[in-house]
N, C-alpha and C positions, 0 to 999 in steps of 0.2 A: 451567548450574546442575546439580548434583548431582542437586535433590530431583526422586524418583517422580514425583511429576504434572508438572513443568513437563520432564522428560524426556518422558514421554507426550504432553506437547501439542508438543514438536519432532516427534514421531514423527509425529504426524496431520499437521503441517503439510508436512513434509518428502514425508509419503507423496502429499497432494491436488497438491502442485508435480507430484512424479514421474509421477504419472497421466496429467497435463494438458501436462505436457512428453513425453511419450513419444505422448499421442494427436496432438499438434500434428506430432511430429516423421515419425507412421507419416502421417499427411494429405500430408505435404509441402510444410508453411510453411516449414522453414528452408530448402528450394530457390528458393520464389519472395523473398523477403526481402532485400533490398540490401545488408548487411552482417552475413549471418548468423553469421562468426566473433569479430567483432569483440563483437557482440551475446553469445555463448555464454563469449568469455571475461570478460565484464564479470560476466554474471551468477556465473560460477564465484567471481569475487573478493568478487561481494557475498553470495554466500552462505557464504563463509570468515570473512568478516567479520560476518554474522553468528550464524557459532555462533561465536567466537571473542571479537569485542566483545558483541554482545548478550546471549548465554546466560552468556559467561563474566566480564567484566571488569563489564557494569553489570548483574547479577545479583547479583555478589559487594558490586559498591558499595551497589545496591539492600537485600541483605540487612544490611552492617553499618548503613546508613545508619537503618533502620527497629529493629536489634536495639539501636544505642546510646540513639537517640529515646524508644522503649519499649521498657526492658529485660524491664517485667515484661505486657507486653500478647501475647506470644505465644499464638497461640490465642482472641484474643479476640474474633472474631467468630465461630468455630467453633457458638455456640448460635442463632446467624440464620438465619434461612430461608433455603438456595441461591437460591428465588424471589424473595428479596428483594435479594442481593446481586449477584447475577450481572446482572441489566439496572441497575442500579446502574454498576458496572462495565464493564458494556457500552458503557453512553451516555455515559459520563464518558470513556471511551477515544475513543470518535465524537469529540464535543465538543470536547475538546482536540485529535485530529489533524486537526479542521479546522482550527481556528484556526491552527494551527502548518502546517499546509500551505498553509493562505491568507497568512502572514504569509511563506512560503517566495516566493511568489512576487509578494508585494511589498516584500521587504528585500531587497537586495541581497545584503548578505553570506550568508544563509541562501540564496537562489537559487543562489548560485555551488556551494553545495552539491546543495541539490536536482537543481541541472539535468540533470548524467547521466541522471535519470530518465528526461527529455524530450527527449536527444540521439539515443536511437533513432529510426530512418525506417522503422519497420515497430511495428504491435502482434504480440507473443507473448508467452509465458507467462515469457519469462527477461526481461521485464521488471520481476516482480515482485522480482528482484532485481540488477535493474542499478540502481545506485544509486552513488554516493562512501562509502567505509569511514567517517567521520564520521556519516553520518546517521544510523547509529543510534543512535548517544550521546543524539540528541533524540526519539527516537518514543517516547511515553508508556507503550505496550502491554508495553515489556518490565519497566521501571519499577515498574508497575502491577501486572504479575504476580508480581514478587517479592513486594511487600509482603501480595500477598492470599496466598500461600502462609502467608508468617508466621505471618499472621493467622487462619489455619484457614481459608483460603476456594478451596485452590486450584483447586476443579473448574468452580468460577464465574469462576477468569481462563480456565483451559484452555478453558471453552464462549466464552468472550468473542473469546478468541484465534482459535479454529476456524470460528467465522461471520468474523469478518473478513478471515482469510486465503481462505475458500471465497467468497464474496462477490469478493475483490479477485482471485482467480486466475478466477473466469468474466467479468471486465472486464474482463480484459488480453489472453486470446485473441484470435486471430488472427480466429477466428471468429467473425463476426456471429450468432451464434443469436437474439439478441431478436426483429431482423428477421427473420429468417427463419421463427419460430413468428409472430409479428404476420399475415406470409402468408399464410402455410399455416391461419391458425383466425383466419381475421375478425372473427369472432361474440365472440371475445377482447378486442377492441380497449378495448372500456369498461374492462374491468379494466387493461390497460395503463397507459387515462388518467390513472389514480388511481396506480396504482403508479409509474409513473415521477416522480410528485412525490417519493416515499415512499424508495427503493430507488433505489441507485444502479447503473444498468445500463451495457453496453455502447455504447447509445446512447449517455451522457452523459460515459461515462468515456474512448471513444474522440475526443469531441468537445474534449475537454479535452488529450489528446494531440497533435489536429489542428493541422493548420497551412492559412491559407488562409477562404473565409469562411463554410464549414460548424465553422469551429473556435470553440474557445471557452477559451482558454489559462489565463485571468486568470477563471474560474469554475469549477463544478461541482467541488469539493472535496473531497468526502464521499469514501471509502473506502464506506461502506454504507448510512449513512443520510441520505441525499439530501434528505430534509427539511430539512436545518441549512442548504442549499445554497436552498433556498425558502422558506424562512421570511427567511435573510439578504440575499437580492437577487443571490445568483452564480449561481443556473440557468438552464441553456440548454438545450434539449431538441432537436435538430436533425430529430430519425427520418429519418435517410439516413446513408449510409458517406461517412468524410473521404476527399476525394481524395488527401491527403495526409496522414502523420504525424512528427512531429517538428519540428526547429527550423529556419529557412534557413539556418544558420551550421553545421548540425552537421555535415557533412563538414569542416568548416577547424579543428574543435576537438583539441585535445593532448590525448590519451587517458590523459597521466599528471596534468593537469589536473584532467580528472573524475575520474577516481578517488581524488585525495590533495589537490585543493584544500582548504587555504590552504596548504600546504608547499608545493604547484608552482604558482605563480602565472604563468599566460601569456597568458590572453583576453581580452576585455572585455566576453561575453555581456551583455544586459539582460535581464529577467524577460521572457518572453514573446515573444521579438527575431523579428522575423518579415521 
């Protein structure tokens, strides 16, 4: 997308990857990692894909789609409180990519998409975009940011976007930190208890990665707000590291598969195939 602010919130989002991809990379996770090129080039394709489908093809659809709708609404939320619109739009993005991510891996046809996500054998930060070039066509958030730019609101997607993306790249590291602060400050523990209903952490988010029966494949949903994921009956809370992550099938998978299924049809993965 052309417009200032929703360039600005690629720039933050692009910059917190780079950060967290570069401190993973000086640690030396991609040395101990099983398929770390394999992994690096997935993430390159999904990240072509989405500045290229995301920002450019369903931004533009996004914008005609909202300019024909309402021709004369441009601007028209511009006189609302940012405090009113932005958790608006925050929670309505949560809301939606859970369901659409619970539905990913209980529809079939939608799994064969999602699954790349879940073919890594390692958590890193180029998970955030390993992914099938299709998938973006359906994530809400990009959708959603068009229309609120329209609409005079776009500093309330750009903060929507920026917690979700900071949020979803400290659960995808490599790094255990929850545990390891849980350790290190015990006297913390209470607030944990509360917060891990609330917030979706590492704990929960590598648990749902897992493979094996510290895993939880077919729950824990949420991107951020991990309440939707407890309030609806998918949470699973493990507090221990998976021995494993990813799928038992994901070595025999067609790499051109994930990445362009339904044009490359070869596997017969199941949601959650263990």
């Amino acid at each position: 997308m052309g417009n200032p602010e929703m360039q600005l919130a690629g720039i933050l989002v692009y910059s917190c990857f780079l950060i967290a991809f570069l401190i993973e990379l000086a640690s030396g996770v991609f040395k101990r990692i099983k398929r770390p090129k394999r992994d690096i080039a997935f993430m390159v394709t999904g990240l072509f894909a989405q500045s290229t489908i995301a920002g450019g093809l369903i931004g533009t659809l996004a914008g005609l789609l909202v300019v024909n709708l309402f021709p004369d609404s441009a601007g028209g939320w511009a006189h609302l409180s940012y405090w009113l619109v932005f958790p608006l739009v925050f929670f309505t993005n949560e809301f939606l990519h859970y369901w659409l991510h619970r539905l990913a891996h209980e529809w079939r046809p939608i799994w064969k998409i999602h699954r790349t996500h879940h073919s890594a054998m390692d958590m890193s930060v180029t998970l955030l975009f390993r992914y099938n070039i299709f998938w973006t066509l359906v994530l809400p958030q990009t959708w959603f940011a068009a229309i609120c730019v329209y609409m005079g609101q776009g500093k309330a997607a750009i903060t929507a976007i920026f917690i979700t993306f900071l949020v979803n790249t400290l659960t995808h590291m490599n790094f255990r930190w929850d545990l390891w602060l849980r350790k290190k400050m015990p006297w913390s523990e209470p607030f944990w208890r509360v917060i891990e209903h609330v917030i979706t952490l590492p704990d929960t988010h590598h648990a749902h990665h897992g493979l094996g029966k510290d895993a939880h494949v077919q729950g824990n949903y949420a991107i951020t707000v991990f309440l939707f994921d407890t309030i609806f009956g998918t949470a699973r809370i493990p507090h221990k590291e998976q021995s494993k992550i990813g799928m038992a099938n994901s070595e025999r998978l067609d790499w051109k598969e994930e990445l362009f299924w339904p044009i490359v049809r070869k596997g017969k993965a199941k949601p959650g195939e263990s």
